[in-house]
Wavefront OBJ file of the C-alpha trace (Angstrom):
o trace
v -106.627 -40.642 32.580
v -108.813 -39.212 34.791
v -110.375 -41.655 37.764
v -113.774 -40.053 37.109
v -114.155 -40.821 33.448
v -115.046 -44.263 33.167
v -118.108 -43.448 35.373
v -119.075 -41.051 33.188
v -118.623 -43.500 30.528
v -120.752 -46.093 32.398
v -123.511 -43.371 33.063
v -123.631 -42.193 29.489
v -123.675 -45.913 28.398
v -126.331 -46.708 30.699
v -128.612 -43.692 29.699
v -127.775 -45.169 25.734
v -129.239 -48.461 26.428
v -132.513 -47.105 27.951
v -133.127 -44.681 24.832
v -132.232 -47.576 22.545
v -134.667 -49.351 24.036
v -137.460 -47.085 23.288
v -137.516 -48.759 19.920
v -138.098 -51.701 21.083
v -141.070 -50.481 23.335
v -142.171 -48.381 20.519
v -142.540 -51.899 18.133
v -144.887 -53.647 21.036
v -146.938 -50.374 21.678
v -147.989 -50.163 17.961
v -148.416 -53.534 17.469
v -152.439 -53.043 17.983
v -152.961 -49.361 16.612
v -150.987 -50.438 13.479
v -153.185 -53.821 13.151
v -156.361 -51.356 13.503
v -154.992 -48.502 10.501
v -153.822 -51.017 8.558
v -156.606 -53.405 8.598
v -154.076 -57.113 9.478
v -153.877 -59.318 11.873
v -151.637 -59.301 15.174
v -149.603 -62.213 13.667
v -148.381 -60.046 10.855
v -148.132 -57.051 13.317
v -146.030 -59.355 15.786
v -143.322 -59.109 12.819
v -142.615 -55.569 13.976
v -141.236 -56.704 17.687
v -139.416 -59.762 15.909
v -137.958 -57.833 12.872
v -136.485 -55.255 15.378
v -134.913 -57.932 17.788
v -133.109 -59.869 15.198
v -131.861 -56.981 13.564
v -131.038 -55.543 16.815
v -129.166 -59.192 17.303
v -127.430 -59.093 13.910
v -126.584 -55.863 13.795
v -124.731 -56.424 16.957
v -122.193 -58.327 15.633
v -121.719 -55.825 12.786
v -121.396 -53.196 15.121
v -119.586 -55.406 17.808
v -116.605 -55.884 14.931
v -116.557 -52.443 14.067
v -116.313 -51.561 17.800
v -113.100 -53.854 18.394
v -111.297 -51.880 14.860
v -112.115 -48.357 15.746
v -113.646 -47.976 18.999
v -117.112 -47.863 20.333
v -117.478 -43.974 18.742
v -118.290 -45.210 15.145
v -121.410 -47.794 16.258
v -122.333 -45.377 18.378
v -122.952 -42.094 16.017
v -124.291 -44.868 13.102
v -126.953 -46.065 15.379
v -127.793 -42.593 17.012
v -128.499 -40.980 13.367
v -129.905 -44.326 12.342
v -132.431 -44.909 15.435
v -134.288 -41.720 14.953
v -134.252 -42.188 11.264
v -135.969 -45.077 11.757
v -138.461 -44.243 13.625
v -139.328 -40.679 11.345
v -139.536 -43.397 8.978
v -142.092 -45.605 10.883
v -143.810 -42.159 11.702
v -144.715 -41.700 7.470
v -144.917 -45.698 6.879
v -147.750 -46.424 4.080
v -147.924 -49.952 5.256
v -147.362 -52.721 7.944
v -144.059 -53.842 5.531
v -142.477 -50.187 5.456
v -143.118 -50.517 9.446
v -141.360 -53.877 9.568
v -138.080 -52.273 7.721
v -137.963 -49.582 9.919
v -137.497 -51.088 12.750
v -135.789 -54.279 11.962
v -133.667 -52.677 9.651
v -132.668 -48.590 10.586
v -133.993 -49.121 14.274
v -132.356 -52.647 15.145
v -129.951 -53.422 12.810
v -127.904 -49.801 12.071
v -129.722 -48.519 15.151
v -130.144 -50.258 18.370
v -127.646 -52.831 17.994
v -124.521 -50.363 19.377
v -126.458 -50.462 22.735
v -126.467 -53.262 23.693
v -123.502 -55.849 23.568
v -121.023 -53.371 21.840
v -121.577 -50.716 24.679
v -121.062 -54.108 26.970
v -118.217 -55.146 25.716
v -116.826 -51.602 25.302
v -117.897 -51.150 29.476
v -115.829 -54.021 30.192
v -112.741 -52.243 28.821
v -112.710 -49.850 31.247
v -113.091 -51.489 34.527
v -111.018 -54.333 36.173
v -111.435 -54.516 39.418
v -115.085 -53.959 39.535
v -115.702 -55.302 36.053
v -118.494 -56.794 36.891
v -120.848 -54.244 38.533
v -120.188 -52.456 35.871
v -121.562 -54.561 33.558
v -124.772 -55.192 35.818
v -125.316 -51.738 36.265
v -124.880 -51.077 32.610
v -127.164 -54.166 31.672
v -130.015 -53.146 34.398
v -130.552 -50.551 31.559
v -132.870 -52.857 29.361
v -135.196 -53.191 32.338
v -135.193 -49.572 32.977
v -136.086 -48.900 29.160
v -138.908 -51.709 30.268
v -139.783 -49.193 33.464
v -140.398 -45.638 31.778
v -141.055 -46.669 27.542
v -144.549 -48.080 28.107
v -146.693 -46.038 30.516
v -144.819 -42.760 28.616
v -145.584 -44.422 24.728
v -148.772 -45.147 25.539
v -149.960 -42.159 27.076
v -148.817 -40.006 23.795
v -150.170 -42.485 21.659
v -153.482 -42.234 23.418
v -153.652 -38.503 23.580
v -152.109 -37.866 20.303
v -151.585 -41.366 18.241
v -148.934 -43.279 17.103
v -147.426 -41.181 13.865
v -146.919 -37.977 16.026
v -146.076 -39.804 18.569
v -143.150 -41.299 17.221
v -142.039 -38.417 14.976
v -141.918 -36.694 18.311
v -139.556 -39.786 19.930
v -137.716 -39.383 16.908
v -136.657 -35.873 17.615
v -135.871 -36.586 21.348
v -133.413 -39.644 20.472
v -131.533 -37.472 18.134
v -131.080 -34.649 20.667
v -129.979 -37.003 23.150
v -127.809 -40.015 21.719
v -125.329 -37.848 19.291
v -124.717 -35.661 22.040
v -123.961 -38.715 24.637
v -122.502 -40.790 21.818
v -119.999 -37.760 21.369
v -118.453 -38.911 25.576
v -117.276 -41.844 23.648
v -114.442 -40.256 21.963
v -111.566 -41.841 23.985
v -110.005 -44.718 22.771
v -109.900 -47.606 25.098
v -106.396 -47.418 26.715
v -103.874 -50.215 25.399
v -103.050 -51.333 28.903
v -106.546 -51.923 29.589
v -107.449 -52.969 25.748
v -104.733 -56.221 26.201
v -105.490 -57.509 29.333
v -107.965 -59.598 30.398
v -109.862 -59.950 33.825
v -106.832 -62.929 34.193
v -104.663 -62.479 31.825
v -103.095 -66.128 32.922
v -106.317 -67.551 31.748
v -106.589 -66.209 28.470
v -104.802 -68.684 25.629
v -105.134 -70.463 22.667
v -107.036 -73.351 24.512
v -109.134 -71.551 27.352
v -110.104 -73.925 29.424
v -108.558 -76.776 27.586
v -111.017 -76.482 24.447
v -111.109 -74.655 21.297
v -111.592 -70.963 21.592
v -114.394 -72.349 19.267
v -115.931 -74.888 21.059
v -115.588 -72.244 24.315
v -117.833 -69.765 22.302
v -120.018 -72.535 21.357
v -120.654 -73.695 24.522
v -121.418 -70.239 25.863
v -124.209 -69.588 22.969
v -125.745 -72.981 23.951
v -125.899 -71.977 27.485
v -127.262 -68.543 26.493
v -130.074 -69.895 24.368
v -131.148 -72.852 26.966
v -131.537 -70.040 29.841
v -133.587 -67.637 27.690
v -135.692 -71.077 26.607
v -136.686 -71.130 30.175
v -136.399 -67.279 31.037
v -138.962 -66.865 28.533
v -142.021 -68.792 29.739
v -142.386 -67.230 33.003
v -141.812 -63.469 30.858
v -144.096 -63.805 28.204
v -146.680 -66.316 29.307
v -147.407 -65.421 32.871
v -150.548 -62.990 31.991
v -152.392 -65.533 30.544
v -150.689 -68.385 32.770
v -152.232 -66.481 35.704
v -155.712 -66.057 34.143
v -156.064 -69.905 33.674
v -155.852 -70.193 37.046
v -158.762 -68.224 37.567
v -156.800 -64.667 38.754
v -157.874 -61.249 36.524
v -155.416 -60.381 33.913
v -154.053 -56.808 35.780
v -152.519 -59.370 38.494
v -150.427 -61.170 35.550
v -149.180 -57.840 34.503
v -148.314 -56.693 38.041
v -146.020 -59.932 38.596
v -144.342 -59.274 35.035
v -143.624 -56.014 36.640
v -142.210 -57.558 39.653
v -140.449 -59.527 37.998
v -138.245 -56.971 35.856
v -137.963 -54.227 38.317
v -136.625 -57.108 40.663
v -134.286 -58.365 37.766
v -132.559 -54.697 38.049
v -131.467 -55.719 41.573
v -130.647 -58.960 40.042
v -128.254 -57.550 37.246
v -126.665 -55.111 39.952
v -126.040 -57.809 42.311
v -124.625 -60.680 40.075
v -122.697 -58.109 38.946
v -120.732 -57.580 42.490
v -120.963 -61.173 42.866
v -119.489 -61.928 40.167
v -116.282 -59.925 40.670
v -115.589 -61.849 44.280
v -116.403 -65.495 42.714
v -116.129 -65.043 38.625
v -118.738 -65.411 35.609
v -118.692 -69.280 35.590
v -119.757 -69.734 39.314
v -122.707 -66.260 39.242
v -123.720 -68.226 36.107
v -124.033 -71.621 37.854
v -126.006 -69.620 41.182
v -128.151 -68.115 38.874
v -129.216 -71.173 36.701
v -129.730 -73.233 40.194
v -131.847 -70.696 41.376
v -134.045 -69.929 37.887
v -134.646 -73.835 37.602
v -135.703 -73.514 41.357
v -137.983 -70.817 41.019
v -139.395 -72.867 37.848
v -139.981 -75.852 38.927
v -141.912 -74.061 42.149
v -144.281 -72.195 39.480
v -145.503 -75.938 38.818
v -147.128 -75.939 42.015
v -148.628 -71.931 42.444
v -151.999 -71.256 42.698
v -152.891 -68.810 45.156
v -151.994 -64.877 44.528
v -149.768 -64.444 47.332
v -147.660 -67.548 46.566
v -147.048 -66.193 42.809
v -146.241 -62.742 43.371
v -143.650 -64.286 45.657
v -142.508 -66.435 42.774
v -142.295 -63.201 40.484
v -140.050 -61.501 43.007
v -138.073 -64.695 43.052
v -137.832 -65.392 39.322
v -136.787 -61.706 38.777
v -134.138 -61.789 41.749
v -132.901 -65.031 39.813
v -132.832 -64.377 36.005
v -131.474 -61.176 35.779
v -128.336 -61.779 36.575
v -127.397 -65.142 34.169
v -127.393 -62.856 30.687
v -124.457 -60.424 31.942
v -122.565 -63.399 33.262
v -121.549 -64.731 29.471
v -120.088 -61.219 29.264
v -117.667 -61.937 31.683
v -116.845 -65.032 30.873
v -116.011 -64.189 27.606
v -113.724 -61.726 29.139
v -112.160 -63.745 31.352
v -111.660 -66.396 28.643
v -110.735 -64.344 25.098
v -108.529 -61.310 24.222
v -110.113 -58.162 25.167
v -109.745 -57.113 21.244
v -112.428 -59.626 20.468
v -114.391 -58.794 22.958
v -117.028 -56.671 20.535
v -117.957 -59.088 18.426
v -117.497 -62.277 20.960
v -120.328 -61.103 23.312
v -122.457 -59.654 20.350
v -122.529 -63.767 18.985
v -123.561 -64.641 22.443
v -126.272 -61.912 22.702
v -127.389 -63.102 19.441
v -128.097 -67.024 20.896
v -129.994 -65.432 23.796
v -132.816 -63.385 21.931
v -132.902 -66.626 19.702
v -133.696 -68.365 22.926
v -136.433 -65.716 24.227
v -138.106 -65.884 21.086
v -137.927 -69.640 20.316
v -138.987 -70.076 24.479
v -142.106 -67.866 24.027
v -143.221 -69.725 20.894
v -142.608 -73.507 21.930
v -144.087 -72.395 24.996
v -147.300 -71.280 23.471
v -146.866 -74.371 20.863
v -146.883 -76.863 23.588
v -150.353 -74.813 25.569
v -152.051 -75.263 22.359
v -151.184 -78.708 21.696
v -152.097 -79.576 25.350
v -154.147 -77.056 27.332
v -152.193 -76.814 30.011
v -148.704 -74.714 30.423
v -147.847 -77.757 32.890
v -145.765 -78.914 29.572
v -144.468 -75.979 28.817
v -143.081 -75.660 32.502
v -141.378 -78.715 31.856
v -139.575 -77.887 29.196
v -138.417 -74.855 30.326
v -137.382 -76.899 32.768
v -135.489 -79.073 30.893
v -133.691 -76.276 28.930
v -132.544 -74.533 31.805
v -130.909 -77.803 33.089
v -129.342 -78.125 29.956
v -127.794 -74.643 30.819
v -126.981 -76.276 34.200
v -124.758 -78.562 32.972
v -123.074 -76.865 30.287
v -122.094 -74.295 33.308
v -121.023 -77.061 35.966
v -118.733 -78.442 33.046
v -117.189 -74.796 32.396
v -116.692 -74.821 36.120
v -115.097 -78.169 36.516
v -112.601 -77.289 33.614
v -111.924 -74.252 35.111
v -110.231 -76.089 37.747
v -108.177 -78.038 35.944
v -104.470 -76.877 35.005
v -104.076 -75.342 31.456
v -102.834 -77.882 28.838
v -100.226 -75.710 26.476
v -101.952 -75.935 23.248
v -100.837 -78.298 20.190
v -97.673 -77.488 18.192
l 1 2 3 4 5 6 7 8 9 10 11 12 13 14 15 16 17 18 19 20 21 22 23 24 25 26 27 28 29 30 31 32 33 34 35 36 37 38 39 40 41 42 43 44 45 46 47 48 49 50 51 52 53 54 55 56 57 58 59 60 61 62 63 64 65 66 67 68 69 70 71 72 73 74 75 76 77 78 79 80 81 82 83 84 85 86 87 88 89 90 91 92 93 94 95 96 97 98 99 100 101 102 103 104 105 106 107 108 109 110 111 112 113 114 115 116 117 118 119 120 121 122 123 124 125 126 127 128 129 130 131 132 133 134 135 136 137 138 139 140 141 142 143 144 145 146 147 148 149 150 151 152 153 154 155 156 157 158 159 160 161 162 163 164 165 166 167 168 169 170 171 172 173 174 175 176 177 178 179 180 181 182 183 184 185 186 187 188 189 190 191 192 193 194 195 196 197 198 199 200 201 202 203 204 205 206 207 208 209 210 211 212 213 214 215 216 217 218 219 220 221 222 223 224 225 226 227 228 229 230 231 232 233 234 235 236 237 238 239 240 241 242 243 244 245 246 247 248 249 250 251 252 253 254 255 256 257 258 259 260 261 262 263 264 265 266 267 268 269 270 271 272 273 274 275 276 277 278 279 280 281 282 283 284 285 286 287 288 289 290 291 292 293 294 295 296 297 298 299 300 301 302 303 304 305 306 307 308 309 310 311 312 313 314 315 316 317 318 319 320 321 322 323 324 325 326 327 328 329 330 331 332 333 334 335 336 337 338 339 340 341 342 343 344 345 346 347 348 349 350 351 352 353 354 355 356 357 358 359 360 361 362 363 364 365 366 367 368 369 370 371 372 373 374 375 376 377 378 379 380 381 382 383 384 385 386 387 388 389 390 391 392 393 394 395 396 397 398 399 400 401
């Protein structure tokens, strides 16, 4: 095999999850020209952006399954016929339902899905060694989609609107994923397909638990740090506004904060290969709840953009830590649909974070409460972590006979 291949596997992955998630974009750029055509309110049009995640998430784990049978190849040319599809479809759409099918349904379920934890998982096949900035640098590619999509969507949909716009996206994903999706035609070598990062460590009771009860854990942990993740992500434009500060300055801190999570995802990547998913898990959690529980007390401008830069430096890096834990933990033929689940508990959490969040604001007036329990969610993550850890020291019981 030759040495250079899996970095062009990681590259053509990595370009894969930035088109995929021009979808995404696509459903929270038309979220106010659709509301306008179609005469509804942005409730209704929020379905688009929640359709397209939880297909996205479901779809995973279809795609995730079909990756460990066959190979990542299969998800990959599915989604890449089905992504553009979807959004021709959106393109013609007669109403705000035939928008909500397209993308939750050809763009996130058959569609986007492949890019994200199947192309993970996949990744992780083909490093050892430096598994882990692999899968940073492959993850970083969700905040590069968040980068480039929504200056370049917006512009075209200002200077030409949204149907010609997307029809137009449409033809540019399907001229660029088949052809990438077409690298993907190796089959993940059986050496590297059997083994995990410790081979030693994978059994029938990782950790002393239940392969069950492992993945169980890890989906709780995933959903409690995207509780928390969420609040600063989605609520700090308007958090920043109630404390007096124009909106643009909001919108410049979310910015901080993603293109800082890129260096995030990189780093606990490296990190993670010299100390292991469980402990880059536990570093990041301590230093999200951190960064949280400082927001309580910002006020001036200054002091919050330097929370921004903190929070993104912090966050980015717990998502792509499950990933290798689970392949630490589990057989790398499971790996597909394992880290799909996972991925699955952690959009749950961003959207179920953003709502409470606003829930508890509207029930109180203040997002001091909100805060809080974002607080107490990511400690909840904290803990589930610190007991991963502490079992990871322990010897390995041989399982029941």
């Amino acid at each position: 095999m030759s040495e250079t291949y899996p970095l062009i596997r990681l590259t053509a992955a990595l370009v894969l999850m930035t088109l995929g998630g021009s979808a995404m974009y696509a459903s929270v750029m038309v979220l106010e020209p659709a509301v306008q055509e179609f005469k509804t309110g942005r409730g209704v049009g929020s379905l688009l952006f929640g359709m397209f995640m939880f297909g996205m998430a479901f779809g995973g784990i279809l795609m995730g399954r079909l990756a460990d049978r066959v190979g990542i190849m299969a998800p990959a040319m599915i989604g890449s016929l089905a992504l553009p599809a979807g959004l021709f479809a959106a393109a013609h759409a007669g109403s705000i339902m035939e928008l909500c099918v397209a993308f939750g349904f050809l763009c996130g379920f058959l569609g986007a899905s492949f890019t994200f934890a199947p192309l993970l998982s996949d990744i992780s096949h083909w490093f050892t060694r430096q598994r882990g900035l692999a899968v940073g640098i492959l993850f970083s590619g969700s905040y590069v989609a968040g980068a480039i999509w929504p200056p370049v969507l917006q512009h075209y949909i200002d200077t030409q609107g949204w149907r010609e716009t997307f029809s137009d996206l449409s033809l540019f994903t399907a001229c660029t994923m088949l052809p990438l999706s077409a690298l993907f035609f190796r089959k993940i070598p059986a050496a590297k397909d059997t083994v995990a990062l410790n081979s030693s460590r994978t059994s029938q009771r990782p950790l002393n638990m239940t392969p069950r009860k492992l993945q169980g854990l890890i989906c709780a942990a995933g959903f409690g740090c995207c509780v928390a993740m969420a609040m600063p992500q989605i609520h700090i434009v308007p958090y920043v506004m109630d404390l007096g500060h124009p909106a643009i300055r909001g919108a410049e801190m979310l910015g901080l904060m993603l293109g800082f999570g890129i260096f995030s995802r990189i780093g606990s990547g490296w990190l993670s290969d010299r100390i292991g998913g469980l402990r880059t898990l536990l570093v990041g959690s301590v230093l999200q709840v951190s960064v949280l529980i400082a927001f309580l007390a910002a006020d001036g401008l200054t002091f919050l953009y330097g929370l921004s830069i903190a929070f993104g430096l912090s966050q980015g890096g717990i998502v792509p830590s499950y990933t290798i834990i689970l392949r630490t933990f589990f057989p790398g033929g499971e790996a597909g649909w394992r880290i799909s689940l996972s991925f699955l508990f952690t959009i749950a959490g961003m959207a179920f974070g953003g709502w409470i969040a606003g829930f508890l604001y509207d029930l109180t007036g203040s997002y001091t409460v909100s805060f809080i329990n974002a607080i107490a969610f990511n400690i909840a993550n904290l803990l589930i972590a610190g007991n991963l850890l502490r079992r990871d020291r322990l010897p390995t019981m041989p399982a029941p006979v």
